[in-house]
Steps between C-alpha positions, in 0.01 A plus 500: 500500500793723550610486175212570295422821759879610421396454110139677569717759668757504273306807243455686863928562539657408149725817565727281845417166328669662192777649694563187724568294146729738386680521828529111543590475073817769590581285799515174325666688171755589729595169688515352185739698391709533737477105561612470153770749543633332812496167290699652230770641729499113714557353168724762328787424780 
């Protein structure tokens, strides 16, 4: 039931649902990258 009521809610606050994805895409764009650059320095030694 919570779930749907978040969805039913959702059109209520798309402006922090928006924001929220965008913060947590820039978080996870940037441990990627700088998991992949830590790789690339481990293996370039």
């Amino acid at each position: 039931m919570i779930p749907a009521e978040r969805i039913r809610g959702h059109s209520s606050k798309p402006r922090l649902d928006n924001r929220v994805l965008y913060l947590a895409m820039i978080a996870a764009f940037i441990g990627v990258t700088l998991f992949a650059v830590y790789m690339f320095f481990l293996f370039n030694e």
